[in-house]
LODO-435611 format. One line per field, with one value per residue (C-alpha): residue number from 1; x, y negated, z; residue in three letters. Coordinates in nm, 4 decimals, decimal comma, padded with zeros to 6 digits, m for minus. Each point is the difference from the previous one (the first is absolute). Layout:
<recs>
pos = c(NUM_...)
u = c(X_...)
v = c(Y_...)
w = c(Z_...)
code = c(Ala_...)
</recs>
This chain:
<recs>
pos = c(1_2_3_4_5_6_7_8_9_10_11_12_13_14_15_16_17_18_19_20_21_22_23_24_25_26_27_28_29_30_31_32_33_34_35_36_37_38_39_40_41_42_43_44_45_46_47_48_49_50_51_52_53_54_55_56_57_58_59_60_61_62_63_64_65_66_67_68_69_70_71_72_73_74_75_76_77_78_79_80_81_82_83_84_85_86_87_88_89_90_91_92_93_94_95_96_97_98_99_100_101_102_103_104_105_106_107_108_109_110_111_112_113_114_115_116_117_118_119_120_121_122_123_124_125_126_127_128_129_130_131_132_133_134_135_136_137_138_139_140_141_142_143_144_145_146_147_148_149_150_151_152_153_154_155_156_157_158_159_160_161_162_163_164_165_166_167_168_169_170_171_172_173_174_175_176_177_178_179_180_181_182_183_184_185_186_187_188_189_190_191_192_193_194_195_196_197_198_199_200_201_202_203_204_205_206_207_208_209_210_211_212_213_214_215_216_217_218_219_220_221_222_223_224_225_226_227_228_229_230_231_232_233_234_235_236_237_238_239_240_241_242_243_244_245_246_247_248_249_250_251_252_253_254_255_256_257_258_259_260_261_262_263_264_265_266_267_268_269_270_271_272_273_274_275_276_277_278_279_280_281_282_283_284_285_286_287_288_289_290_291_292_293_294_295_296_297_298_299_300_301_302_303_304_305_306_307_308_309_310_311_312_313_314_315_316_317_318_319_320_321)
u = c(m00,5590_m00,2767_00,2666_00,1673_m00,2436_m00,2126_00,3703_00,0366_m00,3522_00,1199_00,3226_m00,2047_m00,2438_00,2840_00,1423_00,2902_00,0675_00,3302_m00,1128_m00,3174_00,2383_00,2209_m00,3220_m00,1261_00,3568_m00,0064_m00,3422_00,1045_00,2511_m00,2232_m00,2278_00,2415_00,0984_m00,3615_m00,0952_m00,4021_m00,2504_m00,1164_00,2915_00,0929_m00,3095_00,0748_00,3868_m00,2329_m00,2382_00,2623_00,2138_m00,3411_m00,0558_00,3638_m00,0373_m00,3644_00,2212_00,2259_m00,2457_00,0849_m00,3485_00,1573_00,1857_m00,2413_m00,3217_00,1853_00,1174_m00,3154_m00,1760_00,1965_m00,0476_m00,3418_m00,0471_00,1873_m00,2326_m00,3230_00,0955_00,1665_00,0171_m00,2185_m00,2549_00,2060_00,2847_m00,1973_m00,1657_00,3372_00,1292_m00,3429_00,0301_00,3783_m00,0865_m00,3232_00,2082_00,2523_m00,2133_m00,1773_00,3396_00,0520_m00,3225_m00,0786_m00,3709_m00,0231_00,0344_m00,3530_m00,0558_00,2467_m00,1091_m00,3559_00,1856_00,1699_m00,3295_m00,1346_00,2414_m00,0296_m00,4114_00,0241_00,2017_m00,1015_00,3357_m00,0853_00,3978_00,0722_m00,3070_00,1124_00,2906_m00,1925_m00,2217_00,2564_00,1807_m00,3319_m00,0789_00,3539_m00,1091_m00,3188_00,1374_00,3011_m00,2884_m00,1682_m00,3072_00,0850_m00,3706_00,0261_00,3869_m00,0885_m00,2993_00,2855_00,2386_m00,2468_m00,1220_00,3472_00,0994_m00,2707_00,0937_00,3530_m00,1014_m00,2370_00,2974_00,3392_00,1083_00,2573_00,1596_m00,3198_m00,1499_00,2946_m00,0419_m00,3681_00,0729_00,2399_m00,2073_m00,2647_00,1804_00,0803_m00,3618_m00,1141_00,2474_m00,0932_m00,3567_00,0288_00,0111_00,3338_m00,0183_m00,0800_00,2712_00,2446_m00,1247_m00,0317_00,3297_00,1679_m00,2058_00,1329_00,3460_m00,0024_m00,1355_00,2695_00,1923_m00,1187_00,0101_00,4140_m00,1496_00,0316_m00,2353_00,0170_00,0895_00,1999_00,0792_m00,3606_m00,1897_00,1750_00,0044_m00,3665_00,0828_00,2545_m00,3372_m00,2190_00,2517_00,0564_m00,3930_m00,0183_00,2560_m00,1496_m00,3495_00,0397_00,3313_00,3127_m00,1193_m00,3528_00,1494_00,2363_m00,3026_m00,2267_00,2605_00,0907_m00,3332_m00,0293_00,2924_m00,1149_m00,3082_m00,0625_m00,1074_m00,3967_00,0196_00,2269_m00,2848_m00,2723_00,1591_00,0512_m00,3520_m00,1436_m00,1760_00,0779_00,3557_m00,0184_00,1335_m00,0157_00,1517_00,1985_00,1123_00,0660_00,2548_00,1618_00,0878_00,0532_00,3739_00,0586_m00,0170_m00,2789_00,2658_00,1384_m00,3773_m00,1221_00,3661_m00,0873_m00,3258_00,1619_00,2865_m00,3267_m00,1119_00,3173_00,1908_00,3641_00,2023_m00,0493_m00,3372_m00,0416_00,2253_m00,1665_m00,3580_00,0657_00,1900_00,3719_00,3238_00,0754_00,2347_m00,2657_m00,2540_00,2742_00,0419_m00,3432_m00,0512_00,2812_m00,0888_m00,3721_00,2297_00,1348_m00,2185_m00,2172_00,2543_m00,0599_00,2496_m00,2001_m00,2689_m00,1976_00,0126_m00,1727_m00,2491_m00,1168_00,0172_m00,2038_m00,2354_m00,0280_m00,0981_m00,2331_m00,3307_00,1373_00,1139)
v = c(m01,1772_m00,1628_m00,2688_00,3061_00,1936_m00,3107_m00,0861_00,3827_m00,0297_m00,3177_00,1782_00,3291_m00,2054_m00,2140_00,3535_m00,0420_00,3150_m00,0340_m00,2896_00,1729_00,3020_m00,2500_m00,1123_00,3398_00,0890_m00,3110_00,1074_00,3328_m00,1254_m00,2498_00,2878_00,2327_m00,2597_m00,0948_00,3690_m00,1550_00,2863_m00,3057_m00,1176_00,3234_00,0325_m00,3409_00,1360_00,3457_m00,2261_m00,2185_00,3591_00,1174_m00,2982_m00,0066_00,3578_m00,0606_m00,2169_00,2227_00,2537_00,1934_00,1130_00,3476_m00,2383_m00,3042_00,1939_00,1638_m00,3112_m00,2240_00,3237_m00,0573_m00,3965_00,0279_00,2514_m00,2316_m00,3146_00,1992_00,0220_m00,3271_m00,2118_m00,2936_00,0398_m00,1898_00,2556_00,2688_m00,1132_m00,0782_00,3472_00,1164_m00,1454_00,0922_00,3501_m00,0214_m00,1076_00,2668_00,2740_m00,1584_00,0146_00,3710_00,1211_00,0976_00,0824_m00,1515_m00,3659_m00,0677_00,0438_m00,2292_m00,2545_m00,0342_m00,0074_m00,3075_m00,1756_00,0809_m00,1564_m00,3193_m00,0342_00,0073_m00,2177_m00,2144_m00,0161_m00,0655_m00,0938_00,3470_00,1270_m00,0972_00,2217_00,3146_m00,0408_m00,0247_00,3606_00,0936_m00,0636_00,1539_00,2970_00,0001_m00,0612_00,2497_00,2683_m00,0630_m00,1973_m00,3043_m00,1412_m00,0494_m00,0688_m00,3219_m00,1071_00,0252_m00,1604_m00,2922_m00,0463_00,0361_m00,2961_m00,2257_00,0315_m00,0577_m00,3173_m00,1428_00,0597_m00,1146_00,3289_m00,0025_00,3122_00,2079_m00,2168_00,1097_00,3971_m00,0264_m00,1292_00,2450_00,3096_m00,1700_m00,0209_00,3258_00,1184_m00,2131_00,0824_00,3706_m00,0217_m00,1249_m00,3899_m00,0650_m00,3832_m00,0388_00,2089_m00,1832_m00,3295_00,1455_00,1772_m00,3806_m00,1180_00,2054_m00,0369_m00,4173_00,0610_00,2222_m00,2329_m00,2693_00,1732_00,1010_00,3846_00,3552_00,2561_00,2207_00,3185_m00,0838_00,2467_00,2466_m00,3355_m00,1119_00,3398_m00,1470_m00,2650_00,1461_00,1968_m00,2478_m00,2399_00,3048_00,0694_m00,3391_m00,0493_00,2931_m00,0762_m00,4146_m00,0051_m00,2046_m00,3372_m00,0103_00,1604_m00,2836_m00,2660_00,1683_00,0322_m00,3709_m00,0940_00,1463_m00,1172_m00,3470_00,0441_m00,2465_00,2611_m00,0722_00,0827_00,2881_00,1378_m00,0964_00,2211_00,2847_m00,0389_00,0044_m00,3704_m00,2716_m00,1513_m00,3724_m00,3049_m00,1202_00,2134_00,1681_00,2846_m00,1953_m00,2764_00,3353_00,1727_m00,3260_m00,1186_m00,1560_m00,3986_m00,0806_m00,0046_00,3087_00,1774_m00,1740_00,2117_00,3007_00,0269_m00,0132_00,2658_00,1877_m00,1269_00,1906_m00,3105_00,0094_m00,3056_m00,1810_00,0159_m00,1153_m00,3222_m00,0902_00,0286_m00,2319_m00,2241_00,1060_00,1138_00,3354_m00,0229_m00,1717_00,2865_00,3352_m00,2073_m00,0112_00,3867_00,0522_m00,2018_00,1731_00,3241_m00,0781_m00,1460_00,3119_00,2716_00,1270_00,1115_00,0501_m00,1957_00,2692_m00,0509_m00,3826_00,1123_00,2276_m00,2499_m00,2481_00,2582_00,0682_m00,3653_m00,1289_00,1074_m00,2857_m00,2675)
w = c(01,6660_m00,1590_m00,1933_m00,1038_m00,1828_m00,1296_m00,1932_m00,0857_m00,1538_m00,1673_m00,1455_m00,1207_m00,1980_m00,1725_m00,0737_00,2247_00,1755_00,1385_00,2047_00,0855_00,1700_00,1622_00,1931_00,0723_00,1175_00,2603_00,0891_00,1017_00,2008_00,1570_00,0669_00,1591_00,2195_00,1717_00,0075_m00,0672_m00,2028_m00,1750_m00,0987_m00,1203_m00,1993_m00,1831_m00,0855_m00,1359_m00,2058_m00,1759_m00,0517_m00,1344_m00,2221_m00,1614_m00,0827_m00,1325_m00,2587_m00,0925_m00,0971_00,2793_00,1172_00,1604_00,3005_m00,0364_00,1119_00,2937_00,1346_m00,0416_00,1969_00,2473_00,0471_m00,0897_00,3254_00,1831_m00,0697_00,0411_00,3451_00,0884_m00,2348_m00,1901_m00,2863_m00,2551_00,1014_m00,0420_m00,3285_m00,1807_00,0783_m00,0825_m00,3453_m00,0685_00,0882_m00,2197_m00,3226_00,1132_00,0101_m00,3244_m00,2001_00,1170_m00,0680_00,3661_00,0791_00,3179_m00,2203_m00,0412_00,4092_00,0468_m00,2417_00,1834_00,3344_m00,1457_m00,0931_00,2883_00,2341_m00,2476_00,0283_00,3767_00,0276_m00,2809_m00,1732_m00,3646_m00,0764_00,0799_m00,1402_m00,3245_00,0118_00,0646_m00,2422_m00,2292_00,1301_00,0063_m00,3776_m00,0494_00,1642_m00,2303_m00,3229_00,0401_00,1066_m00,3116_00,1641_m00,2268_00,0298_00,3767_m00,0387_m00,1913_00,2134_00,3560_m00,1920_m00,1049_00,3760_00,1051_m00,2971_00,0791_00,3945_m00,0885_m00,1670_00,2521_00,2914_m00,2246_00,0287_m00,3311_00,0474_00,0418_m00,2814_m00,2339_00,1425_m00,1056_m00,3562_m00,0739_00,0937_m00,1749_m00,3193_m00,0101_00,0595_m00,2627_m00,2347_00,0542_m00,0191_m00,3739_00,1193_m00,1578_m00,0202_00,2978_00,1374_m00,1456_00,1314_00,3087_m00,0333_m00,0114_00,2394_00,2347_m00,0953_00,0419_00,3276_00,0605_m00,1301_00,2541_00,2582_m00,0517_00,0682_m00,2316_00,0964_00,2926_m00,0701_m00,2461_m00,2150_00,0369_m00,0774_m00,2492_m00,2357_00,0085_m00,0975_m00,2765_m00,1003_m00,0082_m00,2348_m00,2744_00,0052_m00,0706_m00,2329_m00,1916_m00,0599_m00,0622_m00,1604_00,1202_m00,1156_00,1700_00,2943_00,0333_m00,0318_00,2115_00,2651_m00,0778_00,0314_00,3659_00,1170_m00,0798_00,1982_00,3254_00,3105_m00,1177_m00,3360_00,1262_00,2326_m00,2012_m00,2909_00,2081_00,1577_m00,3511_00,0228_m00,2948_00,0838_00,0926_m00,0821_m00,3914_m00,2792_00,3104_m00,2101_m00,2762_00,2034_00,1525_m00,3448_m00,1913_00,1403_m00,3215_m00,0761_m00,2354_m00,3187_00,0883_00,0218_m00,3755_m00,1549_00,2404_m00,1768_m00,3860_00,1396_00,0474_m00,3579_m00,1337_m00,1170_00,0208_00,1265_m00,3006_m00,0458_00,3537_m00,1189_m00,2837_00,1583_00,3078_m00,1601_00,1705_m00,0883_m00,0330_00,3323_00,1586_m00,0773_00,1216_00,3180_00,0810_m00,0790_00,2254_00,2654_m00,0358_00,0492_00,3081_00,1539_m00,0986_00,1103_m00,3232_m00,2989_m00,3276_m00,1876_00,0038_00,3822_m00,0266_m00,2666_00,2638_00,2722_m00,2240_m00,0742_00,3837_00,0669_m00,3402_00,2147_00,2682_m00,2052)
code = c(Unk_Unk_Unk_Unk_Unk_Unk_Unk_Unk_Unk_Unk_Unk_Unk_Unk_Unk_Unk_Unk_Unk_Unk_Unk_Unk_Unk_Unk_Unk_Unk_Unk_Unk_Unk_Unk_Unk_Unk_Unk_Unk_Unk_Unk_Unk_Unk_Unk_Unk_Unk_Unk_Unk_Unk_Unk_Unk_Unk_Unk_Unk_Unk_Unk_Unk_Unk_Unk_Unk_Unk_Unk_Unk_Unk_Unk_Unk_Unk_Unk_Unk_Unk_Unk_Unk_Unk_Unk_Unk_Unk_Unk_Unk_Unk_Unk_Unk_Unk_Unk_Unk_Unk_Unk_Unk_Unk_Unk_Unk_Unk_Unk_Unk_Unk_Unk_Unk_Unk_Unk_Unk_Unk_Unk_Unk_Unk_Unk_Unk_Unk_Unk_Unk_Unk_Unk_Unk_Unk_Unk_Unk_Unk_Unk_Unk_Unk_Unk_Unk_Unk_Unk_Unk_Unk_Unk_Unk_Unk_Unk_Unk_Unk_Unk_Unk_Unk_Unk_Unk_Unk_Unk_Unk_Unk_Unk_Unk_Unk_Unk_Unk_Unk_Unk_Unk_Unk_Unk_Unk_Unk_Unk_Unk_Unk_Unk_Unk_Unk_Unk_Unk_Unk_Unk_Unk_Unk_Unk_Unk_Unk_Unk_Unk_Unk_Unk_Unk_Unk_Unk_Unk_Unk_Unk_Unk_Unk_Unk_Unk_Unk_Unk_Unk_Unk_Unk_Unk_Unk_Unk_Unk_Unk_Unk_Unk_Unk_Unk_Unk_Unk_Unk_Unk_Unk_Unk_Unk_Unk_Unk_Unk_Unk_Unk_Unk_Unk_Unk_Unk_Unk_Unk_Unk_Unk_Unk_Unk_Unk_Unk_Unk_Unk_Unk_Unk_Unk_Unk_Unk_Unk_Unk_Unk_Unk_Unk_Unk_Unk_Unk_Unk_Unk_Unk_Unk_Unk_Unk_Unk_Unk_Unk_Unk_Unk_Unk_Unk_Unk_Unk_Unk_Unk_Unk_Unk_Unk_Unk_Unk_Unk_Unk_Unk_Unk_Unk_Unk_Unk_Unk_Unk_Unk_Unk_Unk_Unk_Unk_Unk_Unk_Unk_Unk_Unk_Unk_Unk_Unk_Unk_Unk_Unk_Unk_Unk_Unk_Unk_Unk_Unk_Unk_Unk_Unk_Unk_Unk_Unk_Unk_Unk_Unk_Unk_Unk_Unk_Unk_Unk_Unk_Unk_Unk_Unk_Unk_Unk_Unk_Unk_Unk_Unk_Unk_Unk_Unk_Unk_Unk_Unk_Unk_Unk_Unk_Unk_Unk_Unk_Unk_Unk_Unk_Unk_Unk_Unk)
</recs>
């Protein structure tokens, strides 16, 4: 049973639901076919969990009730906790009052029994619970405990949670660059870890919001460097960003929003000048040809599709060059 669900878990983060019923099908039938309350209670959970990713909080919360009464009574603490926290984000998602209860019942269970991997992860739901309350002051400080947990234990998939409730906290509280940065933190840990985010579709309308806010108040162009720029971060510079400290390592933000050889950076920065092509040519000594394919190359490797774009871009990096 416990193969079962660990692969279900492993389909549902990869987004693949079909193979994440085909597991809770043989579950059930594995189940039905023991007649244990515990392994009844594991078939609930992973029911509970699939439906939690669907978006389906009306039959999720039911069944993780159920399992969750189940392991209370006979089953482990780590059982108990991970229906604990499913239920938590569940009832999060929905807007269910009895959410905050749950979330302390969740760190509870962690500091007795010292589990700081879990820990992590409820002080991420909890910081979820926070920021979509309006309480973004103590949202950011759970989700920064929660981050800097998630770093000292190598937990990657908490680590990416944190950053991405962080960036949209930021990005709401008026710290737009740093949203963004965080914003592409999150999504190359994501990235690493071959996970989207639970709750798919509720989480990512955040996410959706968080993007256009973005998009709004820096403009297309520094919203694609700033995101670049996180996305390029190593897990330090990530947490120290979102922790507010100086990020380390030399001219870190600089290497991460600088992609382009050193040629393709000195006609970058007289595209920002305003010279055309030519100009470009005749001031470094190239042919014209040589001078478009540079530009487009600096394009590219940019993911941008105007000048304008890389006079921006320059403009975002003069204070670290």
């Amino acid at each position: 049973m416990k193969a079962l669900w660990a692969d279900g878990w492993l389909a549902l983060l990869r987004g693949d639901i079909a193979s994440a019923h085909a597991r809770l099908a043989e579950c059930h039938t594995l189940a039905d076919s023991l007649g244990d309350l515990l392994v009844k209670a594991h078939a609930a959970q992973f029911e509970g969990l699939i439906a939690l990713f669907q978006d389906d909080f009306a039959r999720a919360v039911p069944l993780l009730d159920s399992a969750l009464q189940q392991y209370r009574a006979h089953g482990d603490p780590g059982d108990t906790w991970s229906t604990l926290f499913l239920l938590g984000l569940s009832c999060c998602l929905s807007a269910e009052p009895r959410t905050a209860a749950l979330c302390e019942e969740g760190l509870a269970l962690c500091e007795t029994h010292d589990a700081q991997w879990s820990r992590a992860f409820s002080l991420w739901i909890s910081g979820l619970r926070l920021w979509l309350t309006g309480n973004v002051e103590r949202a950011v400080s759970a989700l920064r405990e929660g981050l800097g947990i998630a770093r000292a234990t190598d937990n990657r998939l908490a680590l990416a949670q944190c950053l991405e409730v962080l960036a949209w906290a930021r990005a709401g509280d008026g710290h737009r660059e740093e949203g963004a940065e965080l914003l592409g933190a999150a999504q190359n840990v994501w990235h690493q870890v071959g996970a989207t985010l639970p709750g798919v579709g509720r989480l990512l309308h955040h996410r959706t919001e968080c993007e256009d806010l973005l998009l709004q108040a820096l403009g297309r162009a520094r919203f694609t460097v700033r995101v670049r720029v996180g996305a390029a971060f190593t897990t330090e510079q990530a947490v120290a960003r979102a922790l507010g400290r100086p990020v380390p390592g030399p001219g870190a933000a600089q290497a991460s929003a600088s992609p382009l050889t050193p040629r393709e950076t000195a006609v970058a920065k007289l595209v920002a000048q305003g010279l055309a092509d030519k100009q470009i040519a005749a001031q470094l000594v190239i042919s014209h040809r040589t001078a478009q394919g540079h530009v487009q190359r600096a394009l590219a490797k940019l993911g941008f599709t105007s000048r304008t774009q890389i006079a921006v871009w320059v403009r975002e990096q003069m204070p670290r060059t």
